[in-house]
N, C-alpha and C positions, 0 to 999 in steps of 0.2 A: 528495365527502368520503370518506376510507379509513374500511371497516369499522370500525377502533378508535376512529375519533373520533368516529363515531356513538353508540359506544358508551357512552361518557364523560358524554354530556349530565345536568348532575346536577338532580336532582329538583326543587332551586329554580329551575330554569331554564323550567320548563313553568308556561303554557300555552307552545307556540312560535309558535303561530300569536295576536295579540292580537285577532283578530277572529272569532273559533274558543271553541267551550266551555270551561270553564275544566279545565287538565290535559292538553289538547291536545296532540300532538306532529305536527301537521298542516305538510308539507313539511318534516320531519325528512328523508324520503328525494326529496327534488322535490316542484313540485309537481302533477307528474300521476303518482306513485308509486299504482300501485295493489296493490301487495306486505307494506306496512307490516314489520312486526317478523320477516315472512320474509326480507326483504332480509339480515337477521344471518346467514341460515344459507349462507356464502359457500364454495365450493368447499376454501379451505383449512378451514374451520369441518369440513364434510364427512367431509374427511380425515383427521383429528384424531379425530371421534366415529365411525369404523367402526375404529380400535383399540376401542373396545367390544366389536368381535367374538373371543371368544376360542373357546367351545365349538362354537359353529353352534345351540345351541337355541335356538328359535323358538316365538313365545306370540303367540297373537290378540289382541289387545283391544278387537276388539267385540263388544258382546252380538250376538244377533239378530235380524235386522228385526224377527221376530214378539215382540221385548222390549223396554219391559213390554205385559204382552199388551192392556191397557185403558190408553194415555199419557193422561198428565194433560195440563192447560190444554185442553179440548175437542177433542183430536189426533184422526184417526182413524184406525183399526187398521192392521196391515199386511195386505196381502190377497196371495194367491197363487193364479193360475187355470192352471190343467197343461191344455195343450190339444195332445191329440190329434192327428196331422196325419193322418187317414185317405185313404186303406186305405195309407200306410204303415204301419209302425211306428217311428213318429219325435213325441216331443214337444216342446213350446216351452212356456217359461211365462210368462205377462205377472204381471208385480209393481205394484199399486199402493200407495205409502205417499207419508207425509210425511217431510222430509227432518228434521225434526225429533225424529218418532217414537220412536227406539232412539239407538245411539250415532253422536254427531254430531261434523262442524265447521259453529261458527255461521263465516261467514262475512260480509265486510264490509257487504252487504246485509240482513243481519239487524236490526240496531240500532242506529240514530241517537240520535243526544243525544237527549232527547224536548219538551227546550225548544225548543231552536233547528231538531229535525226537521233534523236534518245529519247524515249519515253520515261513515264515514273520510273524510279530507283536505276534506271538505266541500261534498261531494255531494249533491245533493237527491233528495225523492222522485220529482221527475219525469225526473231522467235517470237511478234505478232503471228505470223505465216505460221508459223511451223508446230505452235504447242498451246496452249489455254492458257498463258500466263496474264495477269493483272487483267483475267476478264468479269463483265459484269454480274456475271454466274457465281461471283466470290461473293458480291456483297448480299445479293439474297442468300445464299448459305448462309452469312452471319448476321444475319437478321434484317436486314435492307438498312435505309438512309431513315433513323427514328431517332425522336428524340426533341429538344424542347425548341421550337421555332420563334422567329422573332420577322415582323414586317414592319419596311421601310419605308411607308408610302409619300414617295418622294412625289409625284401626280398630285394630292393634296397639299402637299408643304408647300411648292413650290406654288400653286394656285394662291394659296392664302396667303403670300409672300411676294405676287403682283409677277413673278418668276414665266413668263410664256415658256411653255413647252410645246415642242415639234416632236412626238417618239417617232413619226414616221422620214425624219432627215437624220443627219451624223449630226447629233451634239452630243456635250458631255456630262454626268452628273458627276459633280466636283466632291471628293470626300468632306470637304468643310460643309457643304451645304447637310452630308449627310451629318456628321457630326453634329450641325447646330440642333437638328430634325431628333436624333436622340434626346437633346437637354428637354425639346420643347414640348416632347410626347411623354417625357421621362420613362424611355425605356433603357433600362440596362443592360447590356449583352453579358452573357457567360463562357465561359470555355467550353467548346464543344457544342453553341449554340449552331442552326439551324438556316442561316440569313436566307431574306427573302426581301428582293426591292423591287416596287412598283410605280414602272413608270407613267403607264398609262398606254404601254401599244397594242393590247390586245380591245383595250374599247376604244382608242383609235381607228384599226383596223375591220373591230365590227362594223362601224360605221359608215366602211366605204364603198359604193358600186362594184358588184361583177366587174364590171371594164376597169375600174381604178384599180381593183385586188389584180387582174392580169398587167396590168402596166407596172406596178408596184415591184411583180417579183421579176419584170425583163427591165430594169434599169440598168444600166451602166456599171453603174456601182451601187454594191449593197447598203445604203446609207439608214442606218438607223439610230436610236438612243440608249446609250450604255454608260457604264462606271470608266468614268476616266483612268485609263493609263497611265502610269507613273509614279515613280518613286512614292510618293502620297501616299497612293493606292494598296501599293502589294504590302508596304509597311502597316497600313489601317488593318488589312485584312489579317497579317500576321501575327499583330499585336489581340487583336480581339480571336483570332486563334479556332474560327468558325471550323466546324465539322463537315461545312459543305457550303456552298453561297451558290443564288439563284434570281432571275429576274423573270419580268414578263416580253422581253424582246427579245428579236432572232439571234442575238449574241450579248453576252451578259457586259460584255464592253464595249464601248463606243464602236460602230463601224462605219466604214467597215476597218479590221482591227490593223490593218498595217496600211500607212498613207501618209499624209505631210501633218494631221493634226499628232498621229501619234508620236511616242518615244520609244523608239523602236527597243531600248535596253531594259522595256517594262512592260512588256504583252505579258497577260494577267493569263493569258491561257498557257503560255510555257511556263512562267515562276507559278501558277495554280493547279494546276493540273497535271504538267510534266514533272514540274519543280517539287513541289508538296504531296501530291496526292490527293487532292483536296476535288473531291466530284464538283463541277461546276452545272447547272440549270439553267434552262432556255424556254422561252414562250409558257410558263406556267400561266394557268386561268388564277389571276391573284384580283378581280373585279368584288365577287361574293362576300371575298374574304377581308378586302379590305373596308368592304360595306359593315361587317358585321364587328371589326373594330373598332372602324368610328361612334358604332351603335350602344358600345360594349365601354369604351375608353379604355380597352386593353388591347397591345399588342403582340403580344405572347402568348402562345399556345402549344399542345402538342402535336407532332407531324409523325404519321405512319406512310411510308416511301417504300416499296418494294419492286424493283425493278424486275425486269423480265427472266426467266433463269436460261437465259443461251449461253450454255458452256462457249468461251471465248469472247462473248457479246462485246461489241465498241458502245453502244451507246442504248437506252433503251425510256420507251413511256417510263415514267415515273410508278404511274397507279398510286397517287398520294390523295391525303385526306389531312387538314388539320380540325383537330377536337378541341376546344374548348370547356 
């Protein structure tokens, strides 16, 4: 099937698979496709979004391993051991974290429906255990997460729009608000773009004491700021047809993600991830970058993503850069 008519598939059309959770796009790209919604980012796609490159500046976007320095849902830290190679004077340092930790790609091993315990195209947990299938080792083979980025910065919209933001409670950013943020920035999205929304939790969290980062990640509940749940939601996201979507908080959707605000027939993490294929993003460092759009009056750029290559890998740093 030619990349455009992948493309077309309209929203009434899902599940594809009828034996598959409901919203499915399972054998949208085959059925032993273990690329999902990378599959958009096709050579001419490529080509197209490194005209993004105009200036040559260059912006990180990810935090630090050792950030946040306490992760929440019971993570544990990142660790760094500098060892010595005596009697030269040569060091190595062995790194221990969770791929989860700081800023991420969940990867298809991450999260399955949690009804049916099915992963993208519909894989179970025992051929996670048993074999390398849809691991993050596939996507750097085929060139990592690249290609033309676009930022939401929802942390200034909402500022300039009188809108109080908490990224460090459960509240929701409402697709309308995002939509009207598109007309007013005039950014257009393309198939196979790049998304990137910023809330504002990583300079929230800069901000706050040692003691407040240890309280922060032993709450109760994981309460932070994300993309509303809901019908809304997975339909905006489907319709604009994104190659990958990403924010700056511990979960790209409201948390924490199952509770009495959600809709439980609409976790963006089974119809995104399980459902589509569609790599989802957590805690990126999106502060520099969105400094240097406002600077710029462009939100569009190119992103180079190449995740870690662990044959079977669940989730892994990003190592992203968008250029300009």
């Amino acid at each position: 099937m030619p990349p455009q008519e992948r493309m077309e598939i309209p929203f009434s059309a899902l599940p594809l698979d009828p034996t598959g959770p409901p919203g499915n796009a399972w054998g949208r790209f085959g059925a032993h496709d273990q690329l999902g919604t990378l599959n958009l980012l096709t050579d001419e796609v490529i080509v197209e979004a490194a005209k993004e490159i105009r200036t040559g500046v260059r912006i990180s976007l990810d935090w630090p391993l050792s950030m946040p320095t306490y992760p929440s849902f019971e993570r544990d830290p990142f660790r760094q051991e500098i060892v010595h190679r005596r009697p030269n004077c040569i060091n190595d340092d062995v790194l221990t974290f969770n791929t989860q930790g700081s800023t991420q790609w969940d990867g298809f091993r991450h999260y399955a429906h949690q009804q049916s315990k099915r992963f993208y195209n519909g894989h179970t947990q025992e051929e996670i255990e048993t074999s390398d299938v849809i691991g993050l080792h596939l996507v750097s083979e085929a060139g990592g997460i690249t290609g033309r980025g676009i930022l939401l910065d929802y942390a200034r919209w909402a500022g300039e729009h009188g809108i109080a933001l908490s990224p460090l409670t459960s509240c929701a950013i409402p697709i309308a608000h995002l939509t009207q943020l598109m007309t007013d920035y005039a950014i257009r999205a393309r198939p196979a773009d790049i998304l990137f929304i910023r809330s504002g939790f990583t300079q929230a969290y800069t901000a706050l004491t040692d003691a407040d980062r240890h309280a922060l990640a032993r709450r109760p509940s994981p309460d932070f700021i994300g993309l509303e749940a809901s019908e809304a939601a997975v339909r905006w996201l489907w319709e604009h047809q994104f190659a990958a979507v990403a924010g700056d908080a511990p979960s790209f959707e409201r948390a924490p993600i199952r509770g009495a605000h959600a809709d439980r027939r609409f976790n963006l993490h089974e119809w995104v991830l399980a459902g589509w294929g569609c790599p989802i993003g957590e805690l990126f460092d999106l502060e520099r970058l969105a400094e240097h759009c406002r600077a710029v009056g462009r939100y569009e750029f190119f992103v180079a993503s190449v995740p870690l290559k662990v044959v079977g890998g669940v989730a892994s740093p990003p190592n992203s850069v968008a250029i300009f």
